[in-house]
Each structure stands twice: as structure tokens, then as C-alpha cells.
PyMOL CGO cylinders between C-alpha atoms (Angstrom):
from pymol import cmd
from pymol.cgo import CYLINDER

trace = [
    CYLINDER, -19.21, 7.99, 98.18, -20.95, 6.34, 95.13, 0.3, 1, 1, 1, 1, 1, 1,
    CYLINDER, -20.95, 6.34, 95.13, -17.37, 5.43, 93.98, 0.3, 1, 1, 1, 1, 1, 1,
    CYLINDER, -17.37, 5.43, 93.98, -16.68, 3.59, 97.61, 0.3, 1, 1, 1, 1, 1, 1,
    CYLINDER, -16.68, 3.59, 97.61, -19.51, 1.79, 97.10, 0.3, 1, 1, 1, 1, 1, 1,
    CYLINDER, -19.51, 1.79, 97.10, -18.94, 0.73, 93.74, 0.3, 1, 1, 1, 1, 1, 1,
    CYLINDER, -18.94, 0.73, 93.74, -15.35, -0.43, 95.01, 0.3, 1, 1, 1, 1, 1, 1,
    CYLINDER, -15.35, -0.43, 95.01, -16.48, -2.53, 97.90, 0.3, 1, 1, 1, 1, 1, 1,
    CYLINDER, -16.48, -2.53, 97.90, -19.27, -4.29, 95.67, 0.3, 1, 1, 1, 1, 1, 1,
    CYLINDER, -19.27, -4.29, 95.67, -16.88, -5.08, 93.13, 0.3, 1, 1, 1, 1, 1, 1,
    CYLINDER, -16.88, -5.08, 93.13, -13.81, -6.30, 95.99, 0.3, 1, 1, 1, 1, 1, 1,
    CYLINDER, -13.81, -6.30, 95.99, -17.39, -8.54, 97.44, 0.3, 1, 1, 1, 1, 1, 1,
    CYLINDER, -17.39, -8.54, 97.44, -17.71, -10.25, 93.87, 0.3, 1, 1, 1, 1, 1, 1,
    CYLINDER, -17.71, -10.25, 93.87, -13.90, -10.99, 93.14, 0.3, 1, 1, 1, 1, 1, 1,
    CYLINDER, -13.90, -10.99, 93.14, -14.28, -12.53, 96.98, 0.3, 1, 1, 1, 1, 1, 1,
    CYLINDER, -14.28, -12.53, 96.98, -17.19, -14.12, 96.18, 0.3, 1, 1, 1, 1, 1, 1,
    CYLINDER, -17.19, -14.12, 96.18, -16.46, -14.97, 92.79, 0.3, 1, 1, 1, 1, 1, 1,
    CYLINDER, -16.46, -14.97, 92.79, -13.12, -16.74, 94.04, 0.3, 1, 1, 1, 1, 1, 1,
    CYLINDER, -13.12, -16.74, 94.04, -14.46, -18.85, 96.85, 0.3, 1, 1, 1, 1, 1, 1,
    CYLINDER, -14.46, -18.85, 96.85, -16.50, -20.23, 94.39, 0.3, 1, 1, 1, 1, 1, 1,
    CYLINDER, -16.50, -20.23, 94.39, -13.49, -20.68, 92.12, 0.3, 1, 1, 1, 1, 1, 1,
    CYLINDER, -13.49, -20.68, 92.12, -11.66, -22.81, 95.33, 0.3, 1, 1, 1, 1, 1, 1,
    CYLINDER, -11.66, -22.81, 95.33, -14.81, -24.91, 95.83, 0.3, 1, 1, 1, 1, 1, 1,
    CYLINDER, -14.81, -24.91, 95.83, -14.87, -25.56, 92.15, 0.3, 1, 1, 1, 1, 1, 1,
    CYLINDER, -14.87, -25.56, 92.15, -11.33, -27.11, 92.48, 0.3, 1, 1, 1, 1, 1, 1,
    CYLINDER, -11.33, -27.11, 92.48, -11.86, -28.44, 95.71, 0.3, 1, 1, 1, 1, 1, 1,
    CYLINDER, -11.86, -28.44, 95.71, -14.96, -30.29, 94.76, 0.3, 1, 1, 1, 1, 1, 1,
    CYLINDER, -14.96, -30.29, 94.76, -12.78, -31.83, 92.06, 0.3, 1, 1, 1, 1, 1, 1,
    CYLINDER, -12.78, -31.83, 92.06, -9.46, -32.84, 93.86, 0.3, 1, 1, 1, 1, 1, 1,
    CYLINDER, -9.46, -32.84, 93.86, -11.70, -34.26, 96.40, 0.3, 1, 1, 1, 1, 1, 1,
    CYLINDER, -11.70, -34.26, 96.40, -13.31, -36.46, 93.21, 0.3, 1, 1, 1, 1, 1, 1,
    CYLINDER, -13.31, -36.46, 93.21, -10.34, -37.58, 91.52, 0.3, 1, 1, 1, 1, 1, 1,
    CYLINDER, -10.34, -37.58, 91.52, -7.81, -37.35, 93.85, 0.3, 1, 1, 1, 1, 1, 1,
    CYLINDER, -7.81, -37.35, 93.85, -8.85, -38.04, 96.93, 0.3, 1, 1, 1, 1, 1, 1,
    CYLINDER, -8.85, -38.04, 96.93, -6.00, -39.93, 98.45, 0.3, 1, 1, 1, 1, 1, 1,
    CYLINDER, -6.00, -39.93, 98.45, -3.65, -36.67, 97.23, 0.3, 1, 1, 1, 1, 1, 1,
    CYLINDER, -3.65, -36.67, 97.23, -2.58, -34.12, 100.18, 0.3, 1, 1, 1, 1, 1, 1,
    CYLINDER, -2.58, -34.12, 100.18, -2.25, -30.44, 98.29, 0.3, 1, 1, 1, 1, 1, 1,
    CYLINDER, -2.25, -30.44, 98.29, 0.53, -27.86, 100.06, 0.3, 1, 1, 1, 1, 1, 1,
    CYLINDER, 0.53, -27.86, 100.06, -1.19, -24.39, 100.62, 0.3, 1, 1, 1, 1, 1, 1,
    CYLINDER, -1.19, -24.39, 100.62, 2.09, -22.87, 102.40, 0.3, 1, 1, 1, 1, 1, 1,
    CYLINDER, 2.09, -22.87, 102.40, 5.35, -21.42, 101.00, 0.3, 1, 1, 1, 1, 1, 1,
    CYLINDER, 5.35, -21.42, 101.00, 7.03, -23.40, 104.14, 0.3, 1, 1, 1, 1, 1, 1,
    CYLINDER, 7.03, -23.40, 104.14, 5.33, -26.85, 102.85, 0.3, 1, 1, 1, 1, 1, 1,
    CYLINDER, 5.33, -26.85, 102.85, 6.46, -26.40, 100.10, 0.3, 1, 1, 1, 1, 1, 1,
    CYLINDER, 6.46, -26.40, 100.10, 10.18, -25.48, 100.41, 0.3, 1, 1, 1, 1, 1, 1,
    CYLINDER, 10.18, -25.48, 100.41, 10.48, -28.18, 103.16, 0.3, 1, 1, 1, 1, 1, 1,
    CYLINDER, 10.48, -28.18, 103.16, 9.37, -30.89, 100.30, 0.3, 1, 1, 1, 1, 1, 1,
    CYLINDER, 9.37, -30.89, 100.30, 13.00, -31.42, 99.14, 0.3, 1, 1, 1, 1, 1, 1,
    CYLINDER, 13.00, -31.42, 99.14, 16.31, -29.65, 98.23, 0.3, 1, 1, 1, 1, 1, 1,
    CYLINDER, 16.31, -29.65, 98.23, 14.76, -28.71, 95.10, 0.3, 1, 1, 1, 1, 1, 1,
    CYLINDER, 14.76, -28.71, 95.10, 12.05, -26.81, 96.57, 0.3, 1, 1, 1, 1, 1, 1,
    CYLINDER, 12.05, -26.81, 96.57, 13.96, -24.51, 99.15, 0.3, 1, 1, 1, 1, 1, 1,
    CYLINDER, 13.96, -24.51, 99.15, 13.58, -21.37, 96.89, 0.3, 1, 1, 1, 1, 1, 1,
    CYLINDER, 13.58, -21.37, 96.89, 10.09, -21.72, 95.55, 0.3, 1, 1, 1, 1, 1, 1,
    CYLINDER, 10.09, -21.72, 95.55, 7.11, -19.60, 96.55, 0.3, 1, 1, 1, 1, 1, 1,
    CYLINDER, 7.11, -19.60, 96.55, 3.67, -20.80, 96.07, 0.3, 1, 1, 1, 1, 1, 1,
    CYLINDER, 3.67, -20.80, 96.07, 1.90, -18.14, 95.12, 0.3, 1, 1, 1, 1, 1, 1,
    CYLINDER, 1.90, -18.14, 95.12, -1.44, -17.17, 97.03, 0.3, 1, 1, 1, 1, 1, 1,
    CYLINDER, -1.44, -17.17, 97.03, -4.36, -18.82, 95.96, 0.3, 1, 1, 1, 1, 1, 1,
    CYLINDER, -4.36, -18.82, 95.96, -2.31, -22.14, 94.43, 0.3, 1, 1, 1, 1, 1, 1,
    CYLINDER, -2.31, -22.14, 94.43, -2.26, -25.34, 95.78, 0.3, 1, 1, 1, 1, 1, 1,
    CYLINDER, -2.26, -25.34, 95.78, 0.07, -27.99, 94.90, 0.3, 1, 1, 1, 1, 1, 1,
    CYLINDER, 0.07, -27.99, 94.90, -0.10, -31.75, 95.18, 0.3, 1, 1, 1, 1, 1, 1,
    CYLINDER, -0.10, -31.75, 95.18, 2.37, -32.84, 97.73, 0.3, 1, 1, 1, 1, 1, 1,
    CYLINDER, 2.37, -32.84, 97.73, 3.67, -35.72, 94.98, 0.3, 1, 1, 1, 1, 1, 1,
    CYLINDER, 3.67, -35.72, 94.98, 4.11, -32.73, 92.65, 0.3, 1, 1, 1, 1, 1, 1,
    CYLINDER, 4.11, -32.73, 92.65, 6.49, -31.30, 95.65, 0.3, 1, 1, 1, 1, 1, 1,
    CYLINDER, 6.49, -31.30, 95.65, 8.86, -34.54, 95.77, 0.3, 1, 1, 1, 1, 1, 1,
    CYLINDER, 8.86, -34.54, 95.77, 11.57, -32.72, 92.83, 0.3, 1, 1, 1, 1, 1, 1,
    CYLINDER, 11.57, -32.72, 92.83, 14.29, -35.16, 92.43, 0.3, 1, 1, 1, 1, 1, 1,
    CYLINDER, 14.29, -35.16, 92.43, 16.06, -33.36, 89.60, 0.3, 1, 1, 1, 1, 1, 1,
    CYLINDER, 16.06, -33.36, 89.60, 17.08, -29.99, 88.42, 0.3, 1, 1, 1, 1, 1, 1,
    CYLINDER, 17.08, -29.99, 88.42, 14.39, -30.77, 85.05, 0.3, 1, 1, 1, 1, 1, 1,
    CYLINDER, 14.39, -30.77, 85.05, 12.09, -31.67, 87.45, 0.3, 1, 1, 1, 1, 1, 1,
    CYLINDER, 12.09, -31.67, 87.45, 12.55, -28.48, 89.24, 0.3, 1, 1, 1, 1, 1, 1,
    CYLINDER, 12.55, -28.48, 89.24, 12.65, -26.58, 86.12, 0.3, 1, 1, 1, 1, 1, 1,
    CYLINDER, 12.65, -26.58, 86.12, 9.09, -27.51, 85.44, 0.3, 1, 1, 1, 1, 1, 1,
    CYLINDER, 9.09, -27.51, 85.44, 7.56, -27.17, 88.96, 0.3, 1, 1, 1, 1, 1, 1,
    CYLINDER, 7.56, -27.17, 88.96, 9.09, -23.52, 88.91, 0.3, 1, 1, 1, 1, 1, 1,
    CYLINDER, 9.09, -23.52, 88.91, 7.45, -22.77, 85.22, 0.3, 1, 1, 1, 1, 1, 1,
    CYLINDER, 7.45, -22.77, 85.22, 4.54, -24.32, 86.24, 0.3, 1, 1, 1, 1, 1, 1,
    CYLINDER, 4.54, -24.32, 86.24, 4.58, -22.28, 89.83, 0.3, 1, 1, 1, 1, 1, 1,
    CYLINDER, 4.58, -22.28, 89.83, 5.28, -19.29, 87.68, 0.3, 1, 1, 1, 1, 1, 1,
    CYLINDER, 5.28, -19.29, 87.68, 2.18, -19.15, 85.24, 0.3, 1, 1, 1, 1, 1, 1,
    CYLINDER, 2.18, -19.15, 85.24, 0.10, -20.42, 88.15, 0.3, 1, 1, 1, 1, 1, 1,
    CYLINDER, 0.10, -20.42, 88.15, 0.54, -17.20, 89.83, 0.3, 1, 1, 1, 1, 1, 1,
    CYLINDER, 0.54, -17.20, 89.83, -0.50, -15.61, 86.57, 0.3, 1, 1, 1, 1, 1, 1,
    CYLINDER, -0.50, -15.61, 86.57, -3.63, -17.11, 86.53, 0.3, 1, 1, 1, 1, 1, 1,
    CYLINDER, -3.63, -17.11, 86.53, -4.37, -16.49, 90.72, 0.3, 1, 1, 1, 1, 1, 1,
    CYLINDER, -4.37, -16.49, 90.72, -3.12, -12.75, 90.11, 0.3, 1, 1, 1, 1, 1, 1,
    CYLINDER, -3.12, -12.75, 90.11, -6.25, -12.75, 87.84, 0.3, 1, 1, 1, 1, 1, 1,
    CYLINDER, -6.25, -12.75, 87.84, -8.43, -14.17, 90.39, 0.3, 1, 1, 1, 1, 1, 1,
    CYLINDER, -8.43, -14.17, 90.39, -8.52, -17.86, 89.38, 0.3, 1, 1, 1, 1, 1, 1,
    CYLINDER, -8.52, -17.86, 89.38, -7.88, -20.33, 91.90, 0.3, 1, 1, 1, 1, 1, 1,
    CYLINDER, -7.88, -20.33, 91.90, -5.38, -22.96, 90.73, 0.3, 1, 1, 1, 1, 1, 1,
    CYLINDER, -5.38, -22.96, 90.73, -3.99, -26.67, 91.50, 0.3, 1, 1, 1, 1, 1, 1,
    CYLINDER, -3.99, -26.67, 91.50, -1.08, -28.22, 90.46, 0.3, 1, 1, 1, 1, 1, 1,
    CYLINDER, -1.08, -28.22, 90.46, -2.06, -32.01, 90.40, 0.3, 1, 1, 1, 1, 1, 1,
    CYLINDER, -2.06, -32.01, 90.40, -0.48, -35.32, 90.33, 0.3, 1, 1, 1, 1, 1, 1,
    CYLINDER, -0.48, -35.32, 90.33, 1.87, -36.32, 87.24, 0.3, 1, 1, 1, 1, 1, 1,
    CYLINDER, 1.87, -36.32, 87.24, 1.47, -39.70, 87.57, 0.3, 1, 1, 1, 1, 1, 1,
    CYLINDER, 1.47, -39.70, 87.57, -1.87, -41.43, 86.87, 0.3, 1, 1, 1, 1, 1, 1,
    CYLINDER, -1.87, -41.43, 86.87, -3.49, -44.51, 85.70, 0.3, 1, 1, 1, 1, 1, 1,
    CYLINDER, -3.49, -44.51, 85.70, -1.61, -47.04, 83.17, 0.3, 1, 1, 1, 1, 1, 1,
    CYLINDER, -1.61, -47.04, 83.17, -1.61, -44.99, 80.02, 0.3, 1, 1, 1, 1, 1, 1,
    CYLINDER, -1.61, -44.99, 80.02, -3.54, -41.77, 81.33, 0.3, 1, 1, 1, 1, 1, 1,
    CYLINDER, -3.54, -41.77, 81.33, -2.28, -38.48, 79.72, 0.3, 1, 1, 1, 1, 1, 1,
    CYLINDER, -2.28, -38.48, 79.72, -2.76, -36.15, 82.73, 0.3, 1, 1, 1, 1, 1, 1,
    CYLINDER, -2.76, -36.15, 82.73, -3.34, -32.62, 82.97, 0.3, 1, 1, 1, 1, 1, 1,
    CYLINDER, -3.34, -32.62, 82.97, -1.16, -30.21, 84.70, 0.3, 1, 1, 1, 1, 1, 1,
    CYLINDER, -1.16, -30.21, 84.70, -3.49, -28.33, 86.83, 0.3, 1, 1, 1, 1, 1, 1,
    CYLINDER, -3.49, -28.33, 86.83, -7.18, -27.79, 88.06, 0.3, 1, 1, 1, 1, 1, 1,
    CYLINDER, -7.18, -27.79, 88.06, -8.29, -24.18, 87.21, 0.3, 1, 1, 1, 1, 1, 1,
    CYLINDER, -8.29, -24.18, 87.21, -11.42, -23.17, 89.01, 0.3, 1, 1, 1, 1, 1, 1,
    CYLINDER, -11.42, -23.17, 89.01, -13.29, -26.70, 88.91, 0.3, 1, 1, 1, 1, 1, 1,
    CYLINDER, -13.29, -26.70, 88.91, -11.74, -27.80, 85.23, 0.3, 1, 1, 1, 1, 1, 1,
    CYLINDER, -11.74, -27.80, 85.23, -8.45, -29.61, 84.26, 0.3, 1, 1, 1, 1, 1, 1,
    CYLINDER, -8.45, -29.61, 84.26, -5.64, -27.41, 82.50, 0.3, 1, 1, 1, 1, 1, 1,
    CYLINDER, -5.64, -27.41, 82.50, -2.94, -28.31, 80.33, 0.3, 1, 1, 1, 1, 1, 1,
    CYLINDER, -2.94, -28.31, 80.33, -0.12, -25.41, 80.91, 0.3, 1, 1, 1, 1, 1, 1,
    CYLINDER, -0.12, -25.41, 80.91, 2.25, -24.83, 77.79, 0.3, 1, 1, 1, 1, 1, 1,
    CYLINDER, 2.25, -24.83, 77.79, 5.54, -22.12, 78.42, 0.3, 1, 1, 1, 1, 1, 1,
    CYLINDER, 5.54, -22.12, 78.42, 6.49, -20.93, 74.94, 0.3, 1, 1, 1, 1, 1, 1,
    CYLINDER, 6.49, -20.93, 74.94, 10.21, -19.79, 74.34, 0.3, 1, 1, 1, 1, 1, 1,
    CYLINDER, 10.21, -19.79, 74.34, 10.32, -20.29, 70.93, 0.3, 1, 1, 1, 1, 1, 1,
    CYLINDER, 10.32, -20.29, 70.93, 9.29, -18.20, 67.55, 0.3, 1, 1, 1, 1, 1, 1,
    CYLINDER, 9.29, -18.20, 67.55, 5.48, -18.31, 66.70, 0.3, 1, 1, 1, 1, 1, 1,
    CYLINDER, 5.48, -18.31, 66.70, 5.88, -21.93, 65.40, 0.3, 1, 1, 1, 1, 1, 1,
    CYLINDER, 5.88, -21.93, 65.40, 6.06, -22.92, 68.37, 0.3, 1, 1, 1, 1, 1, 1,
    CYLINDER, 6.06, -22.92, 68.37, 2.85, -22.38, 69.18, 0.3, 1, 1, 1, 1, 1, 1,
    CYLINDER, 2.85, -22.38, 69.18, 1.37, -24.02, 67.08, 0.3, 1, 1, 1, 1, 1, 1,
    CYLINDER, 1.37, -24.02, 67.08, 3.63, -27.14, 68.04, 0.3, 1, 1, 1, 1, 1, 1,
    CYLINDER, 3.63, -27.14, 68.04, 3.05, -27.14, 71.17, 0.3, 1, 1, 1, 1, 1, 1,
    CYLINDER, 3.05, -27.14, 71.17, -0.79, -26.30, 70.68, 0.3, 1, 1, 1, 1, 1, 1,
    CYLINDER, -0.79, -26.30, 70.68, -1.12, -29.48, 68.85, 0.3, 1, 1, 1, 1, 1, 1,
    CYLINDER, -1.12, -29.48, 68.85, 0.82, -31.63, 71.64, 0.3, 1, 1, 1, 1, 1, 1,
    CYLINDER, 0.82, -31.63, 71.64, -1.02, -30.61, 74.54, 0.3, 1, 1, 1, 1, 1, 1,
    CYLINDER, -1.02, -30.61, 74.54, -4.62, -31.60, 72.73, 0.3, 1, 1, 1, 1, 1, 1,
    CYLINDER, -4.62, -31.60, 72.73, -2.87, -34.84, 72.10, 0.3, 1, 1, 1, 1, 1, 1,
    CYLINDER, -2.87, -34.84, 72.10, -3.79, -35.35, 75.98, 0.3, 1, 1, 1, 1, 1, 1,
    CYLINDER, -3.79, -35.35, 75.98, -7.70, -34.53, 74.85, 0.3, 1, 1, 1, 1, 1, 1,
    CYLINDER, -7.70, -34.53, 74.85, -9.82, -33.04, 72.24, 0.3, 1, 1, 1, 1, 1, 1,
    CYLINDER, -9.82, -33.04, 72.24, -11.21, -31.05, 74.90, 0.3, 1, 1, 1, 1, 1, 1,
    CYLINDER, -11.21, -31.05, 74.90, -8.04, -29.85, 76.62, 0.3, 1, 1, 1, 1, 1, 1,
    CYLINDER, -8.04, -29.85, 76.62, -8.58, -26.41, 78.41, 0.3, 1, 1, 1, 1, 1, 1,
    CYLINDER, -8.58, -26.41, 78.41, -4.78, -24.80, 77.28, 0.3, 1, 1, 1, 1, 1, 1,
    CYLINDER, -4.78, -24.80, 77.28, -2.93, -22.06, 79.51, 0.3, 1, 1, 1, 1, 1, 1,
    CYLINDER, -2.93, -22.06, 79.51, -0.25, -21.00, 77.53, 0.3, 1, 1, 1, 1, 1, 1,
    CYLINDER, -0.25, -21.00, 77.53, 2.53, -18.47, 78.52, 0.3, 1, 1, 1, 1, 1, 1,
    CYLINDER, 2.53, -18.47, 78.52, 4.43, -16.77, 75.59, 0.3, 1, 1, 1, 1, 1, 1,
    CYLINDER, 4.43, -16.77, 75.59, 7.72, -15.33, 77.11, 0.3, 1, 1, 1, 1, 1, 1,
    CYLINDER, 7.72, -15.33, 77.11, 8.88, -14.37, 73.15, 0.3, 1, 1, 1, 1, 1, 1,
    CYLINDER, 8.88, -14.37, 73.15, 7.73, -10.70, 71.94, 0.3, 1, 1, 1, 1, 1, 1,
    CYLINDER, 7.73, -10.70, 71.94, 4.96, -12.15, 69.53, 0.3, 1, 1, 1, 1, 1, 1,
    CYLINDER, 4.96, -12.15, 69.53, 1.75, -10.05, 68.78, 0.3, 1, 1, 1, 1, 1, 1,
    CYLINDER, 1.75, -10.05, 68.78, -1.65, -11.10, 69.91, 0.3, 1, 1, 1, 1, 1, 1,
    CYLINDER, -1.65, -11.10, 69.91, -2.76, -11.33, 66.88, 0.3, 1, 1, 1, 1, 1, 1,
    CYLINDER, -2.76, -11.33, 66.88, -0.01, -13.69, 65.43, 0.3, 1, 1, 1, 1, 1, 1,
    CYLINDER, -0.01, -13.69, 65.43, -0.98, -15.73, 68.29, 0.3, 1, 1, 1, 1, 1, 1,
    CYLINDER, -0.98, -15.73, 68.29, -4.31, -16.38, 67.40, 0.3, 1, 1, 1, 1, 1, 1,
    CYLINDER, -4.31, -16.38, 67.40, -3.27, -16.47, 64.11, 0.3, 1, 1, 1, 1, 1, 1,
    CYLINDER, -3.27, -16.47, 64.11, -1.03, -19.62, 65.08, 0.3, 1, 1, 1, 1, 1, 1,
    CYLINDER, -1.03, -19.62, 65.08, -4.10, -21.12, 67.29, 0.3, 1, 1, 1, 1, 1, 1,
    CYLINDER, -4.10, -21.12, 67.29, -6.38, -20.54, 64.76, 0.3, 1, 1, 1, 1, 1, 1,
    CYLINDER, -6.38, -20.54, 64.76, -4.30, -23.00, 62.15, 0.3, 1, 1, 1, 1, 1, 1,
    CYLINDER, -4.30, -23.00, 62.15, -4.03, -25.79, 64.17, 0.3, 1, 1, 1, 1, 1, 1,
    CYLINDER, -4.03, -25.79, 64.17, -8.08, -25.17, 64.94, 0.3, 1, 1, 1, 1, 1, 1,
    CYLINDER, -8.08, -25.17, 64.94, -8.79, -24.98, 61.16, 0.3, 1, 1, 1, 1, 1, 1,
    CYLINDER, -8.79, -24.98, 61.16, -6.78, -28.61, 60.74, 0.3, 1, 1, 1, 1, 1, 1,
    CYLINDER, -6.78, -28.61, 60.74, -8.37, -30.26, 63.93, 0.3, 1, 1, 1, 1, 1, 1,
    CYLINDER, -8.37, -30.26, 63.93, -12.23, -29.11, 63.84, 0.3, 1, 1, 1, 1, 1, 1,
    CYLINDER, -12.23, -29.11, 63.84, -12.51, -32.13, 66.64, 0.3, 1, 1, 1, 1, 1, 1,
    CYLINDER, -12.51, -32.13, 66.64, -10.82, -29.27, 69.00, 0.3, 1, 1, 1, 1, 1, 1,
    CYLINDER, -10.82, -29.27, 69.00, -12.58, -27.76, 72.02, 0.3, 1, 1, 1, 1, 1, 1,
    CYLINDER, -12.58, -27.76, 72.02, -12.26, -26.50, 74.69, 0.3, 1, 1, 1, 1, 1, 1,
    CYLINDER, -12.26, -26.50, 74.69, -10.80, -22.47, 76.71, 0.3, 1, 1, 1, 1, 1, 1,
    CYLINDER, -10.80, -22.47, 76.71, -7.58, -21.09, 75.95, 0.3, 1, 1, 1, 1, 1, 1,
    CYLINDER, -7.58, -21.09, 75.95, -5.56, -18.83, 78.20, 0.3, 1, 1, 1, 1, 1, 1,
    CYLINDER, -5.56, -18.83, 78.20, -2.78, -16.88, 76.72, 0.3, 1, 1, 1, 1, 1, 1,
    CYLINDER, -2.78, -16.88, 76.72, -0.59, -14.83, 78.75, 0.3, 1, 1, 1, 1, 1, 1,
    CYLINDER, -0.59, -14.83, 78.75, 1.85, -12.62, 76.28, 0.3, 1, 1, 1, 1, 1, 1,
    CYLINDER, 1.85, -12.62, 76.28, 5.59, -11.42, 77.66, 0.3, 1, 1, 1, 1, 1, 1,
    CYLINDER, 5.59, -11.42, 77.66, 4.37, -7.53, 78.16, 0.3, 1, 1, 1, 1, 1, 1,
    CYLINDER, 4.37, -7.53, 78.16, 1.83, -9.45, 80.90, 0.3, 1, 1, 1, 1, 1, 1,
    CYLINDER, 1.83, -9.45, 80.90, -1.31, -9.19, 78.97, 0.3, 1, 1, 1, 1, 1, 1,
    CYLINDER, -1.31, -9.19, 78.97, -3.86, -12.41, 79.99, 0.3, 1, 1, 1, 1, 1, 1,
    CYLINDER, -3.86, -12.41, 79.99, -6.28, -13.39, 77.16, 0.3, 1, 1, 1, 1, 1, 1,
    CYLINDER, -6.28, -13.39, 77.16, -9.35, -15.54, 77.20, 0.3, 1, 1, 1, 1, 1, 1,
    CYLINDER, -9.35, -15.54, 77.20, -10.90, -17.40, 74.17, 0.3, 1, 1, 1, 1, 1, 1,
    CYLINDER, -10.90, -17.40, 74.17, -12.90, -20.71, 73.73, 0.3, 1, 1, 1, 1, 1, 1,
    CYLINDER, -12.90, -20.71, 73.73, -12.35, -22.59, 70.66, 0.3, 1, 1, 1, 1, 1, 1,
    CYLINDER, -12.35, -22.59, 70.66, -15.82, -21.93, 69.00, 0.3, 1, 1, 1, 1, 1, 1,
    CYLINDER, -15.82, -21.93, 69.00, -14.22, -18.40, 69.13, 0.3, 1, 1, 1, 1, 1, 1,
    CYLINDER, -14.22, -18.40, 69.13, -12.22, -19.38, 66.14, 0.3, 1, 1, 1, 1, 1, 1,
    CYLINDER, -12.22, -19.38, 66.14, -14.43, -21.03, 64.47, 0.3, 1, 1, 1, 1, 1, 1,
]
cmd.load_cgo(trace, "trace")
């Protein structure tokens, strides 16, 4: 019985904890991108183009219906990697949306709102340099870039931080979380003053 009872308090705060998570993202869309329609249906989304016909949105990811409009097979390439490490992040109780590409003259935008905060989303294929590469890119868009990177190459935790932690020591102007999920499906969280 106690065991029930822990169970059921627990399944309240992951409900709780992710309506607050939606909200969060909600409140922001609604701030800086208020003109934007977001896709919360499999069927939306497949009937954006010929692109889209085969992709699933997974449950508790949005995606801006501009972001829907694929026109190429690299265009559909990303929106499927993208698709694919948002459901990573929703299968650990984040809520996520995929925003607009296109912004203001100049702006370097974000790929995604994660529970009320922007998100830059890096997929990793290549050897642990790589990381560090494309570590340093992605902060090019801001100092303060929140990172959610996906490593699909068998490369240790701990040579991942390693990596991280270089670019970190070179760029003290760095902030901001970091999201790593590693190819055996681990999901870790840091902040850079973790490093540091």
C-alpha cells in the first residue's frame, strides 16, 4: 500500500511537474512568436508536405508549422534529427518546441524551446573531436546557449565531458545547461559552472 502511494505521488509530480514545463514553453512561443501556429498532431504534421508523410511527432513536442514546410531531402534530414532527439528529451519528461528557422535580419536562432528556455540541438556522428567542434559552433549563436547534444558514436561519458570541458576552459565567457544524450540512451544534465 505505502508503495501505491508512493507511485501515484510521484506519477502527480511528473504530471504536475510537466504542465508546468508546457506553460513554460507556451508562455514563451506566445512572447516571441506569436504570429507562429505550432502542430501538436502526427496527422498535422505528415499532411505539411511530401517530406513529412513518415514523421511522427513525438508526444509532448510541438513544432512550428514553418518548421513543417520541408522542401528538400536536407531539409528533411534535419527536421527528422531534430524530431528524433526531441523525443529524447519528452521521454524524460521535458516538454519541447521546435521553433522557427528563420528570424530577424542577422538573428542566429535557436532550434527549440525546452521547458520555458531556448535550445540549441547538436547530433554528433563523428569521433570525440567533434564535440568539441560542434560545442564551439552552437555557442557561436550565444554565450549563454542552453546545448542538447546527441552522441550516436560509442564515446564514454567521461571523454565527453572531457571534450566540453576544453572548449569551457578556452571560452570562460560560456554559460549556460547542457544535455547530453550518449548512443547506449543514457541522458545527462550539467550547467556550465559544473565545469568550472
Amino acid at each position: 500500500m505505502a508503495a501505491e502511494k508512493l507511485q501515484s505521488a510521484q506519477l502527480n509530480y511528473n504530471a504536475s511537474l510537466l504542465a508546468s514545463n508546457i506553460a513554460a514553453n507556451e508562455a514563451y512561443v506566445k512572447a516571441h512568436y506569436s504570429t507562429e501556429k505550432f502542430l501538436s498532431t502526427t496527422a498535422a504534421l505528415r499532411a505539411a508536405s511530401k517530406y513529412t508523410k513518415e514523421m511522427t511527432l513525438p508526444k509532448n513536442v510541438k513544432v512550428a508549422q514553418s518548421r513543417s514546410i520541408v522542401k528538400s531531402n536536407e531539409q528533411k534530414r534535419t527536421l527528422t534529427k531534430e524530431l528524433k532527439q526531441a523525443g529524447i528529451l519528452s521521454s524524460q519528461g521535458h516538454s519541447v518546441f521546435l521553433i522557427p528557422e528563420v528570424g530577424a535580419h542577422g538573428e542566429r536562432l535557436k532550434d527549440a524551446i525546452v521547458n520555458g528556455a531556448p535550445f540549441e540541438f547538436r547530433y554528433i556522428t563523428g569521433n570525440a573531436k567533434a564535440i568539441e567542434w560542434q560545442f564551439g559552433a552552437a555557442k557561436k549563436k550565444g554565450f549563454d546557449t542552453n546545448m542538447f547534444i546527441t552522441v550516436e558514436q560509442k564515446i564514454s561519458i567521461n571523454e565527453i565531458r572531457r571534450r566540453i570541458g576544453l572548449v569551457l576552459e578556452r571560452h570562460p565567457e560560456y554559460t549556460g545547461q547542457i544535455i547530453v544524450s550518449t548512443s547506449d540512451g543514457n541522458v545527462y544534465s550539467w550547467t556550465t559552472e559544473g565545469f568550472r
